[in-house]
Z-matrix of the N, CA and C atoms (Angstrom, degrees):
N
C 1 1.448
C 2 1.534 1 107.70
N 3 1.036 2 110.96 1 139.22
C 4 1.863 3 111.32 2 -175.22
C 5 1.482 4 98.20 3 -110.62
N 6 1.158 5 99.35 4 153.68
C 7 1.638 6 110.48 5 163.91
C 8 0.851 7 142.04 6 10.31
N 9 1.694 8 109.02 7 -72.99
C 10 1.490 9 128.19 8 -166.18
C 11 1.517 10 100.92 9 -87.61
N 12 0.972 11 112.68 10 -21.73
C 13 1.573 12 114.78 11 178.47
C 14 1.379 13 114.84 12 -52.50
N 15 1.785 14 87.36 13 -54.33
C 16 1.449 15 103.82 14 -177.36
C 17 1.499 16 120.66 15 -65.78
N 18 1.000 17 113.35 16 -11.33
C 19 1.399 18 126.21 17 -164.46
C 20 1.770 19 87.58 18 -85.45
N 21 1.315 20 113.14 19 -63.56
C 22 1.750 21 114.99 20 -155.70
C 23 1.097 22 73.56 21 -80.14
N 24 1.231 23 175.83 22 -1.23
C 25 1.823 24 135.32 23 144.90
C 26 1.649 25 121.84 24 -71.85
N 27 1.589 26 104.49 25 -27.33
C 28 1.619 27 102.42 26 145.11
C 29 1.013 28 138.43 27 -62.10
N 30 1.195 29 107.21 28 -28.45
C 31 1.610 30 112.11 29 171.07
C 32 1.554 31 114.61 30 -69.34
N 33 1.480 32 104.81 31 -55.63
C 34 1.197 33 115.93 32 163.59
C 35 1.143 34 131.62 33 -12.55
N 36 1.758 35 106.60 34 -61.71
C 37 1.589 36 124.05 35 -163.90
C 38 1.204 37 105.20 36 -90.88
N 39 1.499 38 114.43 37 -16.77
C 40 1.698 39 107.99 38 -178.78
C 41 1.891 40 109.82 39 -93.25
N 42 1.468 41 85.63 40 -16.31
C 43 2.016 42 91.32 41 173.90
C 44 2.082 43 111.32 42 -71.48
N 45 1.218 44 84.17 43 -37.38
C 46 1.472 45 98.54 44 179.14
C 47 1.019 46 124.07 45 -68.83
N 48 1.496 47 126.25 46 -46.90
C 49 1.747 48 146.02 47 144.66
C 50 0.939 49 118.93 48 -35.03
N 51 1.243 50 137.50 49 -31.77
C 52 1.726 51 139.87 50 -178.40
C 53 1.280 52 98.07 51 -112.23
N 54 1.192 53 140.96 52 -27.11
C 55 1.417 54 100.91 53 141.07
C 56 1.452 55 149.26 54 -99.92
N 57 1.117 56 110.58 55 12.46
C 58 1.369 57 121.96 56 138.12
C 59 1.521 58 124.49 57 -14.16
N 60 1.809 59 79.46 58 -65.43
C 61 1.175 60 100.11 59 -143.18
C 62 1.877 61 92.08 60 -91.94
N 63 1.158 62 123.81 61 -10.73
C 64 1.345 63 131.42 62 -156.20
C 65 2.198 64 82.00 63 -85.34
N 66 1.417 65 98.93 64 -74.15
C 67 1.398 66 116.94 65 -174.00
C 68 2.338 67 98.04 66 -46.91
N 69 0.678 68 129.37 67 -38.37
C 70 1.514 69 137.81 68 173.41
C 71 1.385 70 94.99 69 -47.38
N 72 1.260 71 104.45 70 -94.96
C 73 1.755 72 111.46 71 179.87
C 74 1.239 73 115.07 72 -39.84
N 75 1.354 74 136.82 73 -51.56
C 76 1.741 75 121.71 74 177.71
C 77 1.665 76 100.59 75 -59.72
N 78 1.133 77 120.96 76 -28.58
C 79 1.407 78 103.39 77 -176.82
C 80 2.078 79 120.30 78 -87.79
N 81 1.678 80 80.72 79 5.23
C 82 1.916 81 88.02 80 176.05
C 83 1.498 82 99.33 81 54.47
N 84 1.227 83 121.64 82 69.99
C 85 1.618 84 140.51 83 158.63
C 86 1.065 85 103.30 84 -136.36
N 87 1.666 86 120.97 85 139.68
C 88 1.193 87 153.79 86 -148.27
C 89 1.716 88 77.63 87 -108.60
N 90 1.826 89 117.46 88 156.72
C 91 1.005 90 143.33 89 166.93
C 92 1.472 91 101.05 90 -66.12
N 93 0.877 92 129.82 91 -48.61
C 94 1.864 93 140.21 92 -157.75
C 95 1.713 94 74.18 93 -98.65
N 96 1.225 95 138.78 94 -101.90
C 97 1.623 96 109.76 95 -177.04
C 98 1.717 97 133.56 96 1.72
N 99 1.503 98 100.17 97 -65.41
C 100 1.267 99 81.78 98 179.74
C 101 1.698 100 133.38 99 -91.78
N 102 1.585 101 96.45 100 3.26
C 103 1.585 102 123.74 101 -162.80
C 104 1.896 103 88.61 102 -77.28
N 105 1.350 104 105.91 103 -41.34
C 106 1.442 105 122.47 104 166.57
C 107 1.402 106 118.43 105 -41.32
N 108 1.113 107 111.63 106 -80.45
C 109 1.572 108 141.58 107 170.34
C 110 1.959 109 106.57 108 -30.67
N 111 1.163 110 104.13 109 -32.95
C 112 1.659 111 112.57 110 -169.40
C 113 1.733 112 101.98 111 -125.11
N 114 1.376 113 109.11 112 15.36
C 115 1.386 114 101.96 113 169.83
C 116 1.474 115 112.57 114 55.90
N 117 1.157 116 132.75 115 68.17
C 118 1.388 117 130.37 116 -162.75
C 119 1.253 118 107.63 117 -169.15
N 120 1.524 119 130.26 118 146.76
C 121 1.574 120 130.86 119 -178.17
C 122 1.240 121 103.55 120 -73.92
N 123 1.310 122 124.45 121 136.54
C 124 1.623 123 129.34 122 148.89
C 125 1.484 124 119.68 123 -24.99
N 126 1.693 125 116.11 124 -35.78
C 127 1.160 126 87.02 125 -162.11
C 128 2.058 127 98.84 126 -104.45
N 129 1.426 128 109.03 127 10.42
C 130 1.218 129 129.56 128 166.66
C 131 1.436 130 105.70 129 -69.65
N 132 1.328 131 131.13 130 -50.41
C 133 1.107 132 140.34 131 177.06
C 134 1.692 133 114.63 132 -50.25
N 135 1.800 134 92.45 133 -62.74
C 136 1.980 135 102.94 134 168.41
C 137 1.105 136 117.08 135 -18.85
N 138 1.434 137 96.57 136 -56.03
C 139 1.395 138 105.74 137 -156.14
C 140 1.501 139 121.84 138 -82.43
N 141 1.610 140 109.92 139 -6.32
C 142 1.529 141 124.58 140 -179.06
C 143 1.144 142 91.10 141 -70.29
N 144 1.620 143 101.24 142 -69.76
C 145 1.922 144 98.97 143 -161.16
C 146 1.489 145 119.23 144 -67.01
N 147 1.903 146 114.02 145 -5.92
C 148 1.250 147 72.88 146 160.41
C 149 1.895 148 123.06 147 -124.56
N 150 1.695 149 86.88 148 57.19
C 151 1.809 150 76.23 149 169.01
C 152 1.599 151 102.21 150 90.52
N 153 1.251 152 151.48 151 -27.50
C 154 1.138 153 167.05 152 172.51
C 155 1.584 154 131.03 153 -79.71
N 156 1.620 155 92.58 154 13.78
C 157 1.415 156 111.93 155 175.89
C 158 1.449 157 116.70 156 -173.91
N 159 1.467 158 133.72 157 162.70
C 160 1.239 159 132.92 158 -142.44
C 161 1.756 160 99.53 159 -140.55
N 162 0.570 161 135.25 160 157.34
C 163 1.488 162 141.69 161 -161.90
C 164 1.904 163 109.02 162 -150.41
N 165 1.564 164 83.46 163 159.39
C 166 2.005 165 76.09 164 171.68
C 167 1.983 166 104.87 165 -108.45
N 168 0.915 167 104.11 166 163.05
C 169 1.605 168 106.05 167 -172.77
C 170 2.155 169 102.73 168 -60.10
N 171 1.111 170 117.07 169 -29.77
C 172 1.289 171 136.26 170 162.56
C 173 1.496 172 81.74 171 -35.13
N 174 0.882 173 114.93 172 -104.55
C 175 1.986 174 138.43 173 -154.55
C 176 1.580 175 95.93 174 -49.25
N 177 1.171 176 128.24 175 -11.53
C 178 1.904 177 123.84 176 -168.02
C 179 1.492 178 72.28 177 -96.71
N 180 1.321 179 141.22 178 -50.18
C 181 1.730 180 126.46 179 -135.44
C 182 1.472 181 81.36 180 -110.49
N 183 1.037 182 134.80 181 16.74
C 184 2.263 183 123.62 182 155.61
C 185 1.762 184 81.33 183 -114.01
N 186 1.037 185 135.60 184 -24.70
C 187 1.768 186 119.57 185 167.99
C 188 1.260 187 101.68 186 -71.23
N 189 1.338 188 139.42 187 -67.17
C 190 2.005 189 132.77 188 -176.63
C 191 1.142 190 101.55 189 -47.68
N 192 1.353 191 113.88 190 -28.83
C 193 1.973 192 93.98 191 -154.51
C 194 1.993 193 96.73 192 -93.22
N 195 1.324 194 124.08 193 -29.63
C 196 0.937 195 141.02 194 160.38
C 197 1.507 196 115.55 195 -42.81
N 198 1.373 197 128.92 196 -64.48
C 199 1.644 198 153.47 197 140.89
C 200 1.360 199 110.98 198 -8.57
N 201 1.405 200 109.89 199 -59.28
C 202 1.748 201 120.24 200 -164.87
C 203 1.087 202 87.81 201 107.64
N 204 1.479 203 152.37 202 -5.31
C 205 1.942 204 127.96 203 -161.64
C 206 1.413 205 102.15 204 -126.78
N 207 1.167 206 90.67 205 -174.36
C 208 2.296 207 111.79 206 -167.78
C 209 1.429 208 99.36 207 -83.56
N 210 1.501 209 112.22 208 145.50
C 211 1.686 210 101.24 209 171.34
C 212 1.284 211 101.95 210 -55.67
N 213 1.038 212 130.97 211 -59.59
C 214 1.300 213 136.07 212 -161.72
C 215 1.491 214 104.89 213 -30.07
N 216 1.290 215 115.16 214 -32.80
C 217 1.749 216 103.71 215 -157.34
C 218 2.268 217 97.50 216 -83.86
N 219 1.400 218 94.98 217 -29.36
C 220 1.583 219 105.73 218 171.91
C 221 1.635 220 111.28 219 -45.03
N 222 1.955 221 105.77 220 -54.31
C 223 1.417 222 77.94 221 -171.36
C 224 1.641 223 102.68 222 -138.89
N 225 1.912 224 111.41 223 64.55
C 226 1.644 225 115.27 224 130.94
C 227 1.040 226 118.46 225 -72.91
């Protein structure tokens, strides 16, 4: 894997993480709320939204559907 690769999957994971985390907060859910909700540690969660962990598209679409929203909106 070269560089730049590596680079747009960081980017990736930190575009995906903030909104997570963006769509979470308008909906007034607690991190440990929704870390709950998806069976998952709090600090598993941390680490989604911020960019510091990688997920399978499985686990993004029980996060949208969890949310109320479309995967799609998780990862523009």
């Amino acid at each position: 894997m070269n560089t730049m690769e590596i680079k747009d999957k960081e980017i990736y994971a930190t575009n995906v993480g903030k909104n997570i985390k963006k769509y979470r907060k308008q909906r007034n859910i607690t991190q440990i709320e929704l870390a709950n909700k998806l069976n998952v540690s709090n600090a598993w969660l941390c680490k989604l939204e911020n960019g510091n962990r990688n997920t399978t598209i499985f686990r993004l679409s029980e996060i949208a559907n969890v949310l109320n929203i479309k995967l799609i909106d998780l990862i523009e």
